[in-house]
N, C-alpha and C positions, 0 to 999 in steps of 0.2 A: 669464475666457473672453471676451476683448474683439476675434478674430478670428473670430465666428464664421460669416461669407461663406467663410472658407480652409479650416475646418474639412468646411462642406459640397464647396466644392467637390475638395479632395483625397478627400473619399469620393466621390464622383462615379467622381474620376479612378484611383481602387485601385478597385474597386470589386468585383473579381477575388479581392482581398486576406482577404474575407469579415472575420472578426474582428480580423484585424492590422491596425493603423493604424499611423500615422506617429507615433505616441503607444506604440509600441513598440520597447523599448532593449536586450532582451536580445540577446543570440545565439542566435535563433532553433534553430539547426540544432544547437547543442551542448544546447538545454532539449529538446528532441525527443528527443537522446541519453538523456539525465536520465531525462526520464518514461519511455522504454520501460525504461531499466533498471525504474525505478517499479513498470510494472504489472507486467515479470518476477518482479518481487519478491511484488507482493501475487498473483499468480499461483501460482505457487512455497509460498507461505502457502495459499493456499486449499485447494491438492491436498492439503498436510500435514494440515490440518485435517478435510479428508475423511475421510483417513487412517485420521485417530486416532480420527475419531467412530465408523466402520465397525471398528477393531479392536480400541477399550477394550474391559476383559475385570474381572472384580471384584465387588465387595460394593458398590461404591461408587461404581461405574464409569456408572451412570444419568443420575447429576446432572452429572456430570462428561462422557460423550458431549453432552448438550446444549448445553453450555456450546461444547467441539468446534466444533458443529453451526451455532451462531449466529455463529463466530467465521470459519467459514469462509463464511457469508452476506455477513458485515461486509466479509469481504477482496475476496469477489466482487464488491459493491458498489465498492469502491475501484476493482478494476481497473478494470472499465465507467465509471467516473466517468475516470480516468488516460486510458482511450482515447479516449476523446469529447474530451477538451484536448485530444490530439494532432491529431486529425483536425481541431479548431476552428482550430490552428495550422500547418493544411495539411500535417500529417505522415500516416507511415502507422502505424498502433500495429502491434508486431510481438509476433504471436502462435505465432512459429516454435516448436514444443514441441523442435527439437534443439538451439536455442540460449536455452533457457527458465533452463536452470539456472546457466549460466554467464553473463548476464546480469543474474540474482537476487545482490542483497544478501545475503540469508539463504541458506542450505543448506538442503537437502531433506535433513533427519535426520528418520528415520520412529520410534526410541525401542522397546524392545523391552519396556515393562510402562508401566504408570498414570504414575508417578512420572516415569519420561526421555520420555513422551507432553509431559507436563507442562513438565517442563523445558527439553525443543527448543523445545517453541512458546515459552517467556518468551523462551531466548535469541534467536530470532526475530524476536519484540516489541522487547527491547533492541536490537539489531539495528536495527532501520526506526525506533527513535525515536531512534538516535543519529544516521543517514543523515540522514534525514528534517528534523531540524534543521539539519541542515550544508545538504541543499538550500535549506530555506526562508530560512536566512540570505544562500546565494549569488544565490539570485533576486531579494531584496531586491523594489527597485520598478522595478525592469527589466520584471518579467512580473509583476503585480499580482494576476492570478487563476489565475497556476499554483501564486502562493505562498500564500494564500487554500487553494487545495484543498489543498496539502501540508499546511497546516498542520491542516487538518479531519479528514487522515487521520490527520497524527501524535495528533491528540486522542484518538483513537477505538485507534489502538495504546498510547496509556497507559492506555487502561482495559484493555484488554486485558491488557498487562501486570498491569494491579493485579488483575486476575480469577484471572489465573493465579499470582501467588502464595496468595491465598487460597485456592485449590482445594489447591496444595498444603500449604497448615497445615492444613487438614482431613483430610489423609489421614494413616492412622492411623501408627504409627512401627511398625518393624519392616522386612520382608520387605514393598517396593512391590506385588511379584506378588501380593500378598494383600488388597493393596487393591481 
């Protein structure tokens, strides 16, 4: 850091710019793209999650609504974290609920017993930790704290994933509906 007279004074001279510096190489207006898809996605997740906490039904279905429950905290978390980068990066996060689903990664499959609850949301998971990586590697060090938060989220969707396959080797075999 042996320019640091140019340093200030280029923030001076952005200073409009808020978080973006001249120390910023991505494609601004295509990582904007990115993340609104992003938080459509964990948007998209969180309503599922709602979903399924408010309609598991079962013997078993207790343990497994909470799980739901905290899963669609986690995603709500994500988005608010997603929109705050956009806005830091002078975008507008886009909240449109008609073009919510077609922006989403994942599918809005709602699962009609315990078992396909379960199984939409892993595919889901698989889903945003296949995405998710292909973001973080095309961010590289273009955008240094978009790819930081992707990658915080992807963490947070492999446990997820790994939650939800143990919930389903807990459920008993037979007839899902009687879980």
């Amino acid at each position: 850091m042996n320019d640091i007279e140019g340093v200030r004074k280029r923030a001076r001279e952005h200073i409009s710019e808020g978080a973006v510096t001249d120390g910023y190489k991505a494609d601004r207006a295509r990582v904007l793209d990115v993340l609104n898809e992003v938080l459509a996605t964990e948007l998209v997740c969180t309503l599922r999650y709602r979903r399924h906490y408010h309609t598991a039904e079962g013997i078993t279905s207790e343990s497994v609504k909470q799980e739901f429950l905290e899963h669609a905290r986690e995603e709500q978390e994500h988005a608010d974290r997603v929109a705050e980068r956009i806005v830091q990066l002078g975008g507008e996060p886009d909240f449109n609920p008609k073009t919510l689903a077609d922006r989403s990664h994942a599918e809005y499959v709602e699962g009609n017993d315990l078992r396909s609850m379960i199984e939409e949301d892993l595919v889901a998971e698989r889903i945003a930790i296949e995405t998710y990586m292909e973001i973080a590697r095309w961010l590289g060090d273009g955008d240094p704290t978009s790819r930081r938060l992707i990658e915080q989220i992807l963490e947070k969707e492999e446990e997820h994933a790994e939650d939800l396959v143990s919930l389903l080797g807990r459920l008993p075999d037979g007839n899902p509906k009687s879980a």
